[in-house]
FIDREN-515840 format. One record per residue (C-alpha): z negated, x, y negated. Coordinates in steps of 0.001 Angstrom, whole numbers, padded with zeros to 6 digits, always signed. Each point is the difference from the previous one (the first is absolute). Example, Ala and Ser with C-alpha at 12.3 -4.5 7.8 and 13.67 -1.06 7.14 Angstrom:
-007800+012300+004500 +000660+001370-003440 
***
This chain:
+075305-023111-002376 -003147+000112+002385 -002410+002122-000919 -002165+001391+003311 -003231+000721-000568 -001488+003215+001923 -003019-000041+001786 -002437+002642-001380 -000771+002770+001478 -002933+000331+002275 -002483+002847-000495 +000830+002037+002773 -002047+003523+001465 +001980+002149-002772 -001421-002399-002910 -003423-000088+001156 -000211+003776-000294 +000735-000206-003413 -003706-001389-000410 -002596+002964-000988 -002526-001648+002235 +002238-000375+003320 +000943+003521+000016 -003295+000815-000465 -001165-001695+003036 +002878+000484+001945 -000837+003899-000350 -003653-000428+000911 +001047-002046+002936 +002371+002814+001386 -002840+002375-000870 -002687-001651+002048 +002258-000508+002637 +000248+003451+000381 -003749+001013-000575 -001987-002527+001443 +001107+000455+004011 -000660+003899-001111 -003503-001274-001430 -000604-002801+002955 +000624+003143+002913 -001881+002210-001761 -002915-002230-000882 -000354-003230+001995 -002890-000784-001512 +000270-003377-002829 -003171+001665-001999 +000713+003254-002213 +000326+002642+002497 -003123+002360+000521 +002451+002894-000023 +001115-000460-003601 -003691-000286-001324 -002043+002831-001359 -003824+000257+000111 -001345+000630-003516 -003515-000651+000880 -000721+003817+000845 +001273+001661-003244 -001015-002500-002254 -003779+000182+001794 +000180+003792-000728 +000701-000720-003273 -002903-002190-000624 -002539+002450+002151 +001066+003070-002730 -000513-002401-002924 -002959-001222+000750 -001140+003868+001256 +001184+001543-003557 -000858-002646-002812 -002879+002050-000522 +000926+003156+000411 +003657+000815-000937 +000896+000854-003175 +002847-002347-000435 -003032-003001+000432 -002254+002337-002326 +001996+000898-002944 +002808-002672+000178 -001307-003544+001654 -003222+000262-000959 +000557+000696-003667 +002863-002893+000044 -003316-002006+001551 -002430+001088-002516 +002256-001099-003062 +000868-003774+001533 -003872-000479+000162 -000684+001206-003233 +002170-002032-001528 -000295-003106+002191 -003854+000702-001186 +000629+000405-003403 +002093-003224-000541 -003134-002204+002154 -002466+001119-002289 +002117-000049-003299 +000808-003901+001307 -003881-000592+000684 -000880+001402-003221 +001998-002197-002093 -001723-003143+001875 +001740-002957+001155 +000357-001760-003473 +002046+003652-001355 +002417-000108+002969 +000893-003564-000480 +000858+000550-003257 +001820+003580+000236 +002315-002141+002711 +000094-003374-001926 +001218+002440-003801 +002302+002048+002367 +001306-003493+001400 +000165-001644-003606 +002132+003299-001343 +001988-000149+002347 +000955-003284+000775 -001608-002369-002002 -003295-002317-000230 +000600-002254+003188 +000596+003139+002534 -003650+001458-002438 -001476-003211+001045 +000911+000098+003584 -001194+003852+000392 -003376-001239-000916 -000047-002670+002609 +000969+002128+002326 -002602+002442-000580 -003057-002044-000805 +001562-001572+003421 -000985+002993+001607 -003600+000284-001320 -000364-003619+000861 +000980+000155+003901 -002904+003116-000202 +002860+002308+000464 -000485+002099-003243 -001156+003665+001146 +002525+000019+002939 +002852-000900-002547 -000878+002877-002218 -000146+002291+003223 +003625-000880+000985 +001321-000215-003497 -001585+003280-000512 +001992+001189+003438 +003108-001939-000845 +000343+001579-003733 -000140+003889+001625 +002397-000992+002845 +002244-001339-002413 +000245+002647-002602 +000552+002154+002755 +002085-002073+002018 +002227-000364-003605 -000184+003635-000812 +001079+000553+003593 +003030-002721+000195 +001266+001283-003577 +000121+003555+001030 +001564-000803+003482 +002402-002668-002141 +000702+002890-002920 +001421+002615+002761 +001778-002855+001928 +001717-001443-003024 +001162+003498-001082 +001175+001056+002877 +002219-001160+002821 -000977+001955+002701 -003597-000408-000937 +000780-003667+000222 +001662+000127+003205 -003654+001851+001844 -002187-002345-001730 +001907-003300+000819 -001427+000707+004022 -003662+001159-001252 -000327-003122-002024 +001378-002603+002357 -002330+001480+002943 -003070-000502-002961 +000550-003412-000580 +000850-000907+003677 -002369+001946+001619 -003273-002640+000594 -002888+001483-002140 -002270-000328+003301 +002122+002813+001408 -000287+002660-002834 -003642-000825-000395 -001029+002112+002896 +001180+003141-001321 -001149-000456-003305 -003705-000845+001573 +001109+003189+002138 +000286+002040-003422 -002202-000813-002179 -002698-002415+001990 -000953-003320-000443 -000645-001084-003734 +001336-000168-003222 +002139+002870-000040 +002033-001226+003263 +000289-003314-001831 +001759+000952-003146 +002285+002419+001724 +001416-002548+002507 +000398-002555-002694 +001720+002421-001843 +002614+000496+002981 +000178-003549+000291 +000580-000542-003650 +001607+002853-001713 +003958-001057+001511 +000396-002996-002227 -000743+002183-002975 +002272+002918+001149 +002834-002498+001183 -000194-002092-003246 +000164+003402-002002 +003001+001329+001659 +001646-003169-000363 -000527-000261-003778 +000929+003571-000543 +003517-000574+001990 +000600-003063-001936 -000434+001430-003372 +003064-001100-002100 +002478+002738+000351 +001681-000489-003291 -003078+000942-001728 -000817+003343+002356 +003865+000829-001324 -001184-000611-003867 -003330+001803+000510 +001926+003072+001849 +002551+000317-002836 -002801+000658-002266 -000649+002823+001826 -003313-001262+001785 -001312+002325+002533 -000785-001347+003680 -003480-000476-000960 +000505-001432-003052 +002411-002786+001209 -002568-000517+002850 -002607-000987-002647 +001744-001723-002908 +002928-001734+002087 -000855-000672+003380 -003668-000907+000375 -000068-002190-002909 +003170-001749+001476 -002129-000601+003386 -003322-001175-001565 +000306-003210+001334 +000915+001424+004045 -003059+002328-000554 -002357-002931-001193 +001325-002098+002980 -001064+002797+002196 -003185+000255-001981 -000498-003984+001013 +001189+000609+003644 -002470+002751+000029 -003073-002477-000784 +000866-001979+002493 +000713+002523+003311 -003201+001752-001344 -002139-003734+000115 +001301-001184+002759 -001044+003569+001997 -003738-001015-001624 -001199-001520+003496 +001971+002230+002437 -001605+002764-001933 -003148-001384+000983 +000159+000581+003617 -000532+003890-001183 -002380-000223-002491 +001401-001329-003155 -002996-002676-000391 +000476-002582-002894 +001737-003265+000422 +001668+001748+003135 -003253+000410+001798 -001529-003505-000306 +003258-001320+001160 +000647+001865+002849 -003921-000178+001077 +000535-004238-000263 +002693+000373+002062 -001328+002330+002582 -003115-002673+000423 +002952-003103-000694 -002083-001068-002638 +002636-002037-002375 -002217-000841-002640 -001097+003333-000975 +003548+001484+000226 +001721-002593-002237 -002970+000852-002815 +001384+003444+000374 +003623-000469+000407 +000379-001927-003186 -000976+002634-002251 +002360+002055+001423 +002799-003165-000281 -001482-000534-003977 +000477+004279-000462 +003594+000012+001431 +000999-002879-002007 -001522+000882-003124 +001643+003673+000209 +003380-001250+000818 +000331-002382-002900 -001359+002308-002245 +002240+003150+000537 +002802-002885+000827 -000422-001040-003901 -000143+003879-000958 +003569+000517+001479 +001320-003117-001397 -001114+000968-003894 +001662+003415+000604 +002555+000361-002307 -001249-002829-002456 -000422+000810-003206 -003484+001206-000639 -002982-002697-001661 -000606+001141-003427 -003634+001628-000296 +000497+000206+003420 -001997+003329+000473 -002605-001960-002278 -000467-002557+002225 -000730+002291+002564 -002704+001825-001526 -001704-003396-000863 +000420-000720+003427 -001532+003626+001999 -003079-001107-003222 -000560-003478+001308 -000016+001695+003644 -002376+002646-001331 -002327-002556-001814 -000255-002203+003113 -000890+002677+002362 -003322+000977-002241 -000587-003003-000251 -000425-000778+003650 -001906+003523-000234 -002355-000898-002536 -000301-003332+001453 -000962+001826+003778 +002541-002122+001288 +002604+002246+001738 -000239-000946+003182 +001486-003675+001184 -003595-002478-000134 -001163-000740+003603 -000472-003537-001657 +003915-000348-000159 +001181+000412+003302 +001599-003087+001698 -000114+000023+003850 +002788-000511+001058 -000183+001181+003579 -002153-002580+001666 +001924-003037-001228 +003414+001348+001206 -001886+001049+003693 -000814-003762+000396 +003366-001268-001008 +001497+002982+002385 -002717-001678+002429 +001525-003647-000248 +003110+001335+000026 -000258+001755+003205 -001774-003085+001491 +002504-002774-001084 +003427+002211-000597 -000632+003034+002798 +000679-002654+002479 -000060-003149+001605 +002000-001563-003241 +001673-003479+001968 +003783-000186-000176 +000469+003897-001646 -002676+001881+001454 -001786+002868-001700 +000995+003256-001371 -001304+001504+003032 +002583-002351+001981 +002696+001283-002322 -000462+003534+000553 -000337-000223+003389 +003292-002008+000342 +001844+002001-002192 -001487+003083+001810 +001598-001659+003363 +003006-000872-001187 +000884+001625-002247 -001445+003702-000202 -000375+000459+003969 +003340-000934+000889 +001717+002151-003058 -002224+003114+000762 +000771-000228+004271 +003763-000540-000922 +000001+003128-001902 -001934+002337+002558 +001718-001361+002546 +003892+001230-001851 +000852+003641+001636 -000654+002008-002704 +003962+001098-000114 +000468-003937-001356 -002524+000117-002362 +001700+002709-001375 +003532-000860-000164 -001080-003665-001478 -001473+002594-002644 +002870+001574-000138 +002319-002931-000410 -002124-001968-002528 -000345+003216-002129 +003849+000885+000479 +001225-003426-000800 -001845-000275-003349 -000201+003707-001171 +001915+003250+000704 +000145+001849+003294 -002605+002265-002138 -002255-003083-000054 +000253-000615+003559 -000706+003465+001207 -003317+000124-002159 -001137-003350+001557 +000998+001247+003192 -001710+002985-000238 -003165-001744-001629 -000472-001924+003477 +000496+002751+002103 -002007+001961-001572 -002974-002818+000867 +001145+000416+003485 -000555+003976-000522 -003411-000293-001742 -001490-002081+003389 -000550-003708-001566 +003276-001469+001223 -001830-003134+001324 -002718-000347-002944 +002753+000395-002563 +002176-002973+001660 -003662-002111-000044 -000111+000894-003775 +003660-001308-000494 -000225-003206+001811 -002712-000527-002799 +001963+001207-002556 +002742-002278+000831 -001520-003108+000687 -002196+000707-003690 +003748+000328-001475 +001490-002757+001536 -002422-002557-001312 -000572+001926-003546 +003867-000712-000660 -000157-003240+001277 -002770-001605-002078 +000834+002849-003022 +003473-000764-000564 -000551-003518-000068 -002461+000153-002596 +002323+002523-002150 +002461-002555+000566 -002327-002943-001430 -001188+002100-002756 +003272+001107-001132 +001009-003776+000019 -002648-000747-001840 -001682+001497-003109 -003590-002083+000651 -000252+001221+003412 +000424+003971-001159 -002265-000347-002807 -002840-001435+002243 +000778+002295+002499 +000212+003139-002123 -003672+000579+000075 -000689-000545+003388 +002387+002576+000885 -001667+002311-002546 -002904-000304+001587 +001437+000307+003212 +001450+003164-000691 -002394+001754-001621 -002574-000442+002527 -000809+002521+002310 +000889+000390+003644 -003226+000001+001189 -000848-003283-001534 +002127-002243+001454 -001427+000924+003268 -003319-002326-001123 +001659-003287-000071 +002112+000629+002940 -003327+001454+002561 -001622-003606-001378 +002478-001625+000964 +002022+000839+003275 -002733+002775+001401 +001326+003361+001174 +002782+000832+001717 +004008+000456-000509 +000640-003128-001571 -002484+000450-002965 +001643+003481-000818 +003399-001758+000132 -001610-002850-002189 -001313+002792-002752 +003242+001566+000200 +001892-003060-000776 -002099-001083-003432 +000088+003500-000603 +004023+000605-000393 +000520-003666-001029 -000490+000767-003740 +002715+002404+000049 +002607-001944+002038 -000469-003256-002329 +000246+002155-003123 +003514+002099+001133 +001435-003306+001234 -000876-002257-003342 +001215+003318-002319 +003106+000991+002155 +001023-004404-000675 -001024-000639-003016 +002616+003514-001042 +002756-001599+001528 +002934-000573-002690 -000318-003312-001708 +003482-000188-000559 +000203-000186+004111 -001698-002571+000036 +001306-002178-002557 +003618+000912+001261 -001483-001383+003486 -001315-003188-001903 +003036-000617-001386 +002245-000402+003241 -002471-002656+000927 -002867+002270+002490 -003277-001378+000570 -003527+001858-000541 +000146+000779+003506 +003177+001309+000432 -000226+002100-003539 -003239+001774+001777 +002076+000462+003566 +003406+001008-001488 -001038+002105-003294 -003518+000674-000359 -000821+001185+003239 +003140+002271+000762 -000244+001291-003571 -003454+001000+000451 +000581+001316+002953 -001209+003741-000978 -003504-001635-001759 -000623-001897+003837 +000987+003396+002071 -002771+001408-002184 -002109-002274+000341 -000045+000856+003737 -000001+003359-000601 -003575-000520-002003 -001269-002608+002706 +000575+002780+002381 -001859+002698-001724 -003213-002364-000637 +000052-001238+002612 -000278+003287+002376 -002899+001123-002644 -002216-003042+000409 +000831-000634+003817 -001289+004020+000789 -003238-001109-001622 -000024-003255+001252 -001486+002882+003108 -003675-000423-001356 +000221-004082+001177 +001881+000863+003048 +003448+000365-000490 -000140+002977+002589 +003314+002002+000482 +000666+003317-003031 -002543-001803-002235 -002473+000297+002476 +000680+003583+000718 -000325+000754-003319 -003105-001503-000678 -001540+001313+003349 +001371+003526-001301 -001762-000050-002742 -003281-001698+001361 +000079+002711+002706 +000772+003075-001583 +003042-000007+002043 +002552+001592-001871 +002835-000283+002406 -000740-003425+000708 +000309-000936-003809 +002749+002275-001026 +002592-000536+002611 -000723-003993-000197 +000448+000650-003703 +003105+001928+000240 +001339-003108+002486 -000174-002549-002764 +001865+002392-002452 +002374+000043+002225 -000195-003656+000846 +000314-000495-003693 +002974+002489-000389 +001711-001839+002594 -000590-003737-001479 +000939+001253-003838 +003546+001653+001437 +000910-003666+002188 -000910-002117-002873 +001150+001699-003276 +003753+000678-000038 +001474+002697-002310 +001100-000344-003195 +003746-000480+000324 -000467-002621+003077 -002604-001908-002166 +002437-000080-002584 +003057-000699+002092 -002423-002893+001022 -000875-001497-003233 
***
């Protein structure tokens, strides 16, 4: 008997709407059809209708006239602000001189015994470099003036975050308000809420520690809620059937069980706090800030690289020491190890009257190593045989001016010249199609809002950077994640670069790239990109390397090569570690290209900076308020939920 063999069945119109996706867009099409004649008749205009914008500039200059008529006057200034002023430089003061008292031979120890208790004799060794570093590049008093600032802000930035993190893991509605607060803190350019804080409280130490403290306190509280929601439940359940009161369980259960989330946000902390050292600068902070940002302001490379790597040698130091404190949590305790302690605050003691008795507190003229000059005549040759006029390649200055004309000005005119209506449904469908229709009305909203706020064509200038930064960060960063996941060597030579990388400040890759490609947009792209690199070449080696070995060798064994095992199973399997990692690109990227204003970017980062510069409060904030938004927007198109990610993995 025959047997006929059927065709199968083509996927007709009824089996395409079973896909998520095509319903999704099918709906969005209908919808626009409908709203965009309404929206083309109404406003024929391609730019963000002048209609749907409202004019700030007149409240928010009313606001800033009252402040500045009141600070010394008003009792909310007098008996409020001014004492919260009084206390930050006392104890910014009292730290300094406690730190210049002990000489530089007594803080070099205190950090090298803290480092050696904590993590051992190399990390001891390497604090010591890193400090007599500092005395050796002449740097020594401004250290102690931003370690002195850093220490307050952080304490307060901690005691801040963990109060913040305490209600918020306690509570689910407390969570719920704080989740906006803190996102619009750590999107919200510090430029921006500079200018009120100078507004406040003036320029100076005081407006210093408080805005690092807003920039660094939602690490602490995030990191704190998170460990107090993941405490393990089976134990709250033991601890409440032994009739433990609220308070009680709060102290003996869940804190200890999120010691190492709160030292994590402790480490984070650090880290916000030091890299806000320079920006807090531009009001007053002095310190390492101040000499950088001066050698910038006069492009002078050599002088800002002697104080940039302090800062660099600080952040890296800190981070590997409270990195080794959250790693030895839970251990089981040295013996004598209070002992060893005691000998250790003795040897601190002993060396610090020493340098006392000795007269030799302060760092020896004699020591200093200029560095400044050397690095000005390399910068020098540089510029003369790599600016330009390089046969065959041509110079940086040839690069950034190509990829400014191809690249940047062609992205940036396509965007402006969208109708606004398009810009927002392509919002609206990239949002929709990876996320929830939640997700896609927040982005939505997010870019209208810009429209609202007045900066519809800045914010699109701001994006085109944004975008072209991205696209070549995950170009060259998930190829290297790819080599170093493929290859132990390769991530063990590049694990300290990237340390480096990442702990450096924002403000510090801006030297290399102004002595290199100039000003302009391309140099902020350029700092942007070597700033989010780190992070995209980290996500993309850890999100491979987790990828079930079993996979793998199942792959291996039905005969797949290297390079299909990485295009069939690694990559789709780490599919949610790559989404993030263009989540994070995102997010740095929009921070460094806003600042990337001071070598002229132009555009919000521009704004900002003139904002600030100018005393123009409505200038800065609503700029500042467009890149939250613009930041709101880019999170909510390139982070799907949690069910989709899953569903994807």
């Amino acid at each position: 008997m025959a047997t006929v063999t059927a065709n199968p069945p083509r996927p007709g119109l009824p089996g395409l709407l079973k896909n998520a996706t095509v319903r999704k867009l099918l709906l969005l099409a209908v919808a626009a059809a409908v709203l965009v004649p309404l929206a083309d008749a109404r406003w024929s205009s391609g730019s963000w209708p002048a209609a749907l914008t409202v004019d700030l500039s007149g409240p928010l200059a009313r606001t800033s006239d009252w402040i500045i008529d009141n600070r010394d006057s008003h009792p909310l200034f007098l008996y409020f602000f001014g004492h919260v002023s009084n206390v930050v430089v006392i104890a910014v003061r009292a730290v300094y001189l406690t730190l210049l008292a002990v000489g530089w031979a007594g803080v070099t120890a205190l950090g090298a015994l803290v480092a050696w208790r904590v993590a051992g004799v190399r990390l001891a060794l390497g604090t010591a470099v890193a400090f007599l570093a500092c005395g050796l590049l002449g740097m020594w008093v401004p250290t102690m003036q931003t370690l002195a600032l850093m220490v307050v802000a952080v304490l307060a930035s901690i005691v801040v975050g963990a109060l913040l993190g305490l209600a918020a893991g306690l509570s689910d509605r407390m969570d719920r308000a704080l989740r906006p607060v803190l996102d619009t803190m750590q999107v919200l350019p510090a430029f921006a809420y500079l200018l009120p804080v100078v507004l406040v409280f003036g320029i100076g130490v005081p407006a210093a520690v408080l805005a690092t403290v807003v920039y660094a306190a939602p690490p602490m509280a995030r990191l704190t809620s998170l460990g107090l929601r993941g405490a393990d439940k089976e134990v709250l359940e033991a601890v409440e059937s032994l009739g433990a009161t609220a308070r009680q369980r709060l102290l003996t259960a869940r804190i200890p069980l999120a010691r190492k989330e709160l030292l994590l946000g402790v480490n984070q902390t650090i880290m916000m706090a030091l890299s806000m050292a320079v920006i807090a600068a531009v009001i007053g902070a002095g310190g390492l800030g101040d000499r950088v940002y001066q050698a910038l302001a006069s492009v002078d490379v050599g002088a800002a690289l002697a104080a940039g790597i302090p800062i660099v040698l600080l952040a890296v130091v800190l981070d590997r020491v409270t990195g080794a404190a959250g790693e030895k949590l839970g251990a089981e305790p040295e013996a004598h190890s209070g002992r060893g302690w005691l000998y250790a605050l003795a040897g601190v003691v002993a060396v610090a009257v020493a340098g006392r008795l000795a007269g030799r507190l302060d760092w020896p003229d004699a020591w200093v190593v200029g560095i400044a000059e050397p690095v000005n005549r390399a910068v020098d040759w540089m510029t003369a045989h790599l600016y330009s006029g390089v046969p065959v390649v041509g110079g940086t200055a040839d690069w950034a001016g190509h990829f400014t004309t191809w690249v940047l000005d062609p992205v940036r005119d396509g965007l402006q010249a969208l109708p606004w209506w398009a810009v927002l449904l392509t919002v609206a469908a990239l949002a929709w199609v990876i996320g929830t229709w939640r997700t896609a009305l927040t982005a939505v909203l997010a870019m209208a809002a810009i429209g609202v706020l007045g900066v519809w064509k800045p914010s699109l200038d701001t994006l085109s950077q944004v975008l072209a930064a991205v696209a070549v960060t995950l170009v060259a960063g998930v190829a290297v994640g790819i080599a170093a996941a493929r290859s132990d060597r390769l991530e063990r030579a590049l694990r300290p670069v990237l340390d480096v990388l990442q702990t450096m400040p924002q403000f510090v890759y801006l030297i290399p790239v102004v002595a290199l490609f100039g000003v302009g947009r391309a140099p902020a792209v350029a700092a942007a990109i070597v700033y989010a690199l780190p992070a995209v070449v980290r996500i993309t080696t850890q999100g491979l390397r987790q990828v079930d070995p079993a996979a793998l060798e199942a792959s291996g064994s039905l005969g797949a090569t290297s390079w299909q095992q990485l295009r069939q199973v690694q990559l789709p399997l780490a599919r949610p570690a790559l989404l993030l990692a263009v989540n994070q690109g995102l997010v740095l990227v929009l921070a460094v290209v806003v600042i990337g204003g001071l070598v002229g970017g132009g555009a919000l980062g521009y704004d900002v900076v003139f904002g600030l510069a100018q005393g123009d409060l409505a200038t800065g904030l609503v700029a500042g308020a467009a890149i939250v938004c613009l930041g709101l927007m880019l999170d909510r198109v390139t982070q799907p939920t949690e069910r989709r990610a899953r569903k994807g993995a």
